[in-house]
N, C-alpha and C positions, 0 to 999 in steps of 0.2 A: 504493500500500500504506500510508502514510502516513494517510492518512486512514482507514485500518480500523482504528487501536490507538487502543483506547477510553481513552477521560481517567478517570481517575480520582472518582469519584464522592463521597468523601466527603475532606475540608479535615485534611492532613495536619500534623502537631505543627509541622512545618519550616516549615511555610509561617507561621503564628504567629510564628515567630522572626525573619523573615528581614525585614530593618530598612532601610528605604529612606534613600538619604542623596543630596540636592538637590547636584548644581552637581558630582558628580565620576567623571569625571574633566576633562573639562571641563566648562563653564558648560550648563546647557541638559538635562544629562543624570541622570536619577533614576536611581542608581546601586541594586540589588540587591545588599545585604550577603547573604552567608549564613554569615558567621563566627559570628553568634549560633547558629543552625542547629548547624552543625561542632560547638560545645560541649557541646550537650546529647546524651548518651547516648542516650535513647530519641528523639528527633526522628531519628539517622541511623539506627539501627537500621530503623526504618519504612523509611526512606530506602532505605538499602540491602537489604532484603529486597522491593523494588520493581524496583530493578535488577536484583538475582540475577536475579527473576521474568521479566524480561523479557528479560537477557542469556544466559538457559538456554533461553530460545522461539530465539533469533537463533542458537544454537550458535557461537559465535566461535574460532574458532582464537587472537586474540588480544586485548586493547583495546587502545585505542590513544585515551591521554588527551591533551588541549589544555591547553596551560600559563595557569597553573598551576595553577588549581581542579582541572582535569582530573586531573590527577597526583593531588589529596588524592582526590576521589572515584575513580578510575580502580585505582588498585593494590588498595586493598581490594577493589575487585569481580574482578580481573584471578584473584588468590589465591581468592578464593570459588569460582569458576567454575572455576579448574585451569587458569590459561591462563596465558602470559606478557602482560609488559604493555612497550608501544611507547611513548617520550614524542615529542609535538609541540612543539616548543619554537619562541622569536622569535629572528628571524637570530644567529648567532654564540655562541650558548647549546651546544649540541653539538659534541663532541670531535673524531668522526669526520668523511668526506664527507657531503656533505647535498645535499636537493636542495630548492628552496625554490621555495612558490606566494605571489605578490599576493592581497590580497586588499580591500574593502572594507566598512568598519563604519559604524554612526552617525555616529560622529565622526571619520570621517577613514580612512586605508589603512594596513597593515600587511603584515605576511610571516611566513609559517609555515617551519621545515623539519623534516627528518626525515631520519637514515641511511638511507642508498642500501642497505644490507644487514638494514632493518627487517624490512622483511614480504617473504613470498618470493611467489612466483608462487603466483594460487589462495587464500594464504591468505584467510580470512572473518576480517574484521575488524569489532569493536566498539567505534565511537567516544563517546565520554565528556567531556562539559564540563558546565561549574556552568549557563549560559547558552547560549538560544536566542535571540539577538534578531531581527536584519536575515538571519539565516544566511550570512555571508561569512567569518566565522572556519570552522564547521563545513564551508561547502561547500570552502575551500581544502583543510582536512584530506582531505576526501573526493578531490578532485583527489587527494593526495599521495600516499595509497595507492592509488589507480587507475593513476596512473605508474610504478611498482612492481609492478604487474601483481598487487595484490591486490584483495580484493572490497569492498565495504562494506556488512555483514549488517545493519545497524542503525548507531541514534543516541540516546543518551539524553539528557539535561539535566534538573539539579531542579529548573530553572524555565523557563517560555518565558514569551515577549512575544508574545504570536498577534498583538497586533496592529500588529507590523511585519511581521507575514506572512514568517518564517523558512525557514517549510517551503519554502515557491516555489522557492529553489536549493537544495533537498534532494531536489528531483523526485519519485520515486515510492517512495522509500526508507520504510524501519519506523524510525518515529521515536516518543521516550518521552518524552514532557515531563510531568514530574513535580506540578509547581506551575504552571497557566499563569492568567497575567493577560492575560484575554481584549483 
């Protein structure tokens, strides 16, 4: 399914903004700001009435943002859409029980968790991050609500790297990538 949600066809404000910066977080790695993006009023607006678009196709019972871009873009859509919104946070950031997935990136491994009383059984969940690269943050997420015995309607991102080929461990899921560099 993944491959049927057409790209966006014409070069959106955000993508203009959004400032590439050599060597961080470690050496080796051209980092995607989109904090110039976030500032401008009309670049998220586009932005976000992209997501609405495509998080009202997915009907989600909830989003469920990846720390921490996830959270800035995630809640605004969560409140647009009428849904509550789940955060993923990196180990020991959440208050409650958690239950946490490995996972690996470009530069190295990390760990997701999430409340054990996030998402109920059934529920349709709509995952949210700034970034698609390697997909091993997003597919952890997607683990994490699948353990939880909820679904995973969709994926968005303002930006992918197609060509770390992301989608691969996103399997056959409706994914939205916003801004990609091919």
């Amino acid at each position: 399914m993944s491959e049927l949600i057409t790209p966006l066809t014409k070069t959106l404000l955000a993508e203009q903004l959004v400032r590439d910066v050599p060597d961080f977080p470690t050496p080796g790695i051209l980092f995607k700001d989109i904090t110039p993006a976030l500032a401008n009023f009309d670049a998220m607006r586009e932005v976000f009435g992209h997501f609405y678009t495509f998080g009202r196709e997915m009907k989600p019972d909830v989003v469920v943002g990846i720390e921490s871009r996830g959270f800035v873009l995630g809640m605004p859509l969560s409140q647009e859409l009428g849904v509550g919104f789940v955060p993923v946070r990196k180990p020991g950031k959440l208050p409650y029980t958690t239950i946490c997935e490995e996972y690996t990136l470009e530069y190295g491994t990390n760990a997701l968790e999430i409340h054990i009383d996030a998402i109920a059984p059934g529920m349709r969940t709509l995952i949210i991050d700034d970034l698609l690269a390697t997909g091993g943050t997003a597919s952890a997420a997607c683990r994490l609500v699948e353990r939880l015995g909820g679904v995973v309607c969709g994926l968005s991102f303002m930006i992918e790297l197609g060509f770390l080929k992301g989608r691969r461990l996103l399997q056959d899921r409706a994914v939205q990538g916003l801004i990609t560099y091919p």
